[in-house]
C-alpha positions as CSV (number, residue, x, y, z in Angstrom):
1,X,13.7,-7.1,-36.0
2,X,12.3,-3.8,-37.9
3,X,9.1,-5.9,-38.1
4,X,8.0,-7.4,-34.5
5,X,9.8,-3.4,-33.6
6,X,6.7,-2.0,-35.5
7,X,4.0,-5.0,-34.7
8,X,5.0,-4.0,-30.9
9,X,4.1,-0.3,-31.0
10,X,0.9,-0.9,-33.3
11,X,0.2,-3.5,-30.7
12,X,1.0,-0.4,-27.8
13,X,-0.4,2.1,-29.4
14,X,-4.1,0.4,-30.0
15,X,-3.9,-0.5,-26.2
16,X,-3.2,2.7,-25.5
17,X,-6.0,4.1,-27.6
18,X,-9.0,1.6,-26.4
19,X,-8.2,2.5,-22.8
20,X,-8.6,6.0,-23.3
21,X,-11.4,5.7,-25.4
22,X,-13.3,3.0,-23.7
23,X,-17.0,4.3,-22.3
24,X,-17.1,0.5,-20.5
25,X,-15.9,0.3,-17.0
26,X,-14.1,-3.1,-15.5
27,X,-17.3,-4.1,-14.0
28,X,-19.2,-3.9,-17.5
29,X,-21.0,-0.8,-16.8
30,X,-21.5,2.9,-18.4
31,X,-17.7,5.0,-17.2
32,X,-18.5,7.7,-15.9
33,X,-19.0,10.7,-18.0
34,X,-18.7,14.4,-15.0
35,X,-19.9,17.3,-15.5
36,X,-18.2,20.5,-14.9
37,X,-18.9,20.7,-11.1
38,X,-18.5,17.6,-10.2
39,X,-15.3,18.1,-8.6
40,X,-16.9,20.9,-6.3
41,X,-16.9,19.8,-2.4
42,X,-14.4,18.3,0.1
43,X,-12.2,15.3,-0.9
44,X,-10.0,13.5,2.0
45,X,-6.2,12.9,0.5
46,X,-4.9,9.5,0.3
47,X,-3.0,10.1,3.2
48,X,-6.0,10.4,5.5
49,X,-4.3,13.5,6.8
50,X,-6.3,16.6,5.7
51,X,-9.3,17.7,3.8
52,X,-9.2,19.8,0.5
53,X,-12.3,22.2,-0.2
54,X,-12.9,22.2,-4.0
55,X,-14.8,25.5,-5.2
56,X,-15.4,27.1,-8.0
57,X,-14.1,30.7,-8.7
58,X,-15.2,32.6,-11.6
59,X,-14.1,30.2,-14.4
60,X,-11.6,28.1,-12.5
61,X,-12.0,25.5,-9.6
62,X,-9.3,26.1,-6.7
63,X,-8.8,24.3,-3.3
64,X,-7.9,25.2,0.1
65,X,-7.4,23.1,3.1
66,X,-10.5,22.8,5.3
67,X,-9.1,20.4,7.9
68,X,-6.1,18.9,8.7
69,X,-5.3,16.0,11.5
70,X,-2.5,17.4,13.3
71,X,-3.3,21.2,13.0
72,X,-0.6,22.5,15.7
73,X,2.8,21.4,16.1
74,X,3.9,18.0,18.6
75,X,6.7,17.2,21.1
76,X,7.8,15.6,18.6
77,X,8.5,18.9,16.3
78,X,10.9,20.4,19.2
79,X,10.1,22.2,22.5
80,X,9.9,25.6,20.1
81,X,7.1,24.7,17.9
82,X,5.1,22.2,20.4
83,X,1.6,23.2,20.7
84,X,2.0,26.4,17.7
85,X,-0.2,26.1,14.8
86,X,1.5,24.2,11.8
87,X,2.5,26.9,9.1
88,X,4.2,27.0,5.8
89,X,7.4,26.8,6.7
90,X,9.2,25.0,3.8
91,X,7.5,27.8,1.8
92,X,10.6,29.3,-0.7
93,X,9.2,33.1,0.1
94,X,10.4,33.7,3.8
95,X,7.4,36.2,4.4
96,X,5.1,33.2,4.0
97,X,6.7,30.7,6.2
98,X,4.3,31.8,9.4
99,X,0.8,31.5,7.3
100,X,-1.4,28.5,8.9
101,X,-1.5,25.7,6.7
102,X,-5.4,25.4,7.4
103,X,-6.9,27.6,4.8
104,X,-4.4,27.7,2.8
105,X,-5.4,27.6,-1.1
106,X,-3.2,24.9,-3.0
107,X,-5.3,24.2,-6.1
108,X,-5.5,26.7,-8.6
109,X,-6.1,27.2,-12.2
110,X,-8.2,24.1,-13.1
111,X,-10.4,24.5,-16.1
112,X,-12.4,21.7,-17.3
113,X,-12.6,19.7,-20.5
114,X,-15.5,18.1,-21.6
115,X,-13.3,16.8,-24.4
116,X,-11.5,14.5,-22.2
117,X,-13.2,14.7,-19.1
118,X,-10.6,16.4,-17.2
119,X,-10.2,19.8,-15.2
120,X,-6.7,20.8,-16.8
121,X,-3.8,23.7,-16.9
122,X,-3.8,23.5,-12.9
123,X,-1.4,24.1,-10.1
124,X,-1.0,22.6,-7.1
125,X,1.3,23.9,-3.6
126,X,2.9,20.8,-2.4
127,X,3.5,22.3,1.7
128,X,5.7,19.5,2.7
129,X,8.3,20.7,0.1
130,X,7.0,24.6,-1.0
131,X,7.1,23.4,-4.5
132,X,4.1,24.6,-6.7
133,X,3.5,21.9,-9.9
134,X,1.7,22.0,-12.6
135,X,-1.5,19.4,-12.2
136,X,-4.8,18.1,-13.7
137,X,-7.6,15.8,-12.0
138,X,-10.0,13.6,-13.2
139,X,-12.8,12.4,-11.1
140,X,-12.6,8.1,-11.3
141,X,-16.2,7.9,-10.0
142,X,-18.4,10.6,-7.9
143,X,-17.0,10.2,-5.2
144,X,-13.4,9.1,-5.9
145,X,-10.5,11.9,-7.6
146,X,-7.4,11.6,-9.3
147,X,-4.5,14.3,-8.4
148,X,-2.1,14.5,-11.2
149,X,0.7,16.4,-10.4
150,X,3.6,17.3,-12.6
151,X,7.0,19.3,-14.2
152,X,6.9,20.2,-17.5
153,X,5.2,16.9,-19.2
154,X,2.3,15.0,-16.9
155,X,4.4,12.0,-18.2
156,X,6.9,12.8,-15.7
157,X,4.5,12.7,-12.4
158,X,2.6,11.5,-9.7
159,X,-0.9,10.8,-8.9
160,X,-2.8,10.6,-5.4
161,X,-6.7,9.0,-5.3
162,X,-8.7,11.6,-2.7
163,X,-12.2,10.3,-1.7
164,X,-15.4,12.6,-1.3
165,X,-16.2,13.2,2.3
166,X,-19.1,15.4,4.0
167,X,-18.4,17.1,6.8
168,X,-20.0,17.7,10.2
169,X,-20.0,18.8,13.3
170,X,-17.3,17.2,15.2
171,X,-17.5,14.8,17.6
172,X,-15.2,14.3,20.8
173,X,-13.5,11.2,20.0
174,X,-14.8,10.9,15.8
175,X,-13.4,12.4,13.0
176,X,-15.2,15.9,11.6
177,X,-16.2,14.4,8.4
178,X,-17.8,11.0,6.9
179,X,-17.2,9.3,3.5
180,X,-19.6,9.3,1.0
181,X,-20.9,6.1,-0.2
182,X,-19.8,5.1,-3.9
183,X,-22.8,6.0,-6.3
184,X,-24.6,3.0,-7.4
């Protein structure tokens, strides 16, 4: 029992190992290796819902909210807020509960590390439940990034895919941004 115990971990741990050493993607070709700025620009969450503006400040690389689809309150939200511009309200601090949501900075603190190709020792607001986490991204391709977010050990987690977008003047009827084509 002792035996196939170990034979399973050695088994684990070199899969483990060769998946985050590997420098072959899937399809056969070269990972990709980022540079520093690479995260720099405006990714679209998963959700669809919003657009997060990724700059660098002095040594660090923070985020803000550029855009958001529903950027003032519906019917749906009660006859008090209908038509107000969404805030923070499940913020913790009272005094910050009436800040828009649109330009507000949610990334901060991300360094990056060439070593494992990751911008690290981030936080990140979460405004649907005022909770700040702890949080690191890596970028999958150019134009595709992972959102790690986090309490105490990024074991215990979650992870959200954003995709790289350009903005542009909007259009009545379009959305204010288009998605960049994967690099080839």
């Amino acid at each position: 029992m002792k035996r196939a115990y170990r034979m399973w971990l050695a088994v684990l741990a070199c899969l483990l190992l060769s998946g985050l050493t590997s420098s072959v993607a899937a399809d056969g070709t070269a990972a990709y290796a980022p540079t520093a700025t690479d995260i720099v620009g405006d990714w679209l969450v998963e959700s669809r819902d919003a657009v997060i503006h990724i700059e660098q400040v002095g040594d660090e690389y923070q985020g803000y909210i550029l855009w958001q689809l529903h950027d003032t309150y519906g019917p749906e939200d009660g006859a008090a807020l209908n038509g107000k511009i969404v805030t923070d309200i499940h913020n913790p601090n009272p005094a910050l509960r009436s800040r828009p949501l649109t330009g507000l900075r949610l990334l901060t603190g991300l360094t990056f590390n060439p070593g494992n190709e990751k911008w690290e020792h981030g936080r990140v607001y979460n405004s649907d439940d005022g909770r700040t986490y702890n949080c690191w991204v890596r970028l999958r391709s150019l134009n595709r990034l992972q959102l790690h977010g986090y309490i105490g050990i990024s074991l215990f987690g979650g992870s959200t895919v954003w995709s790289r977008v350009t903005m542009r003047k909007p259009v009545p009827g379009e959305l204010p941004f288009v998605l960049d084509t994967p690099a080839k």
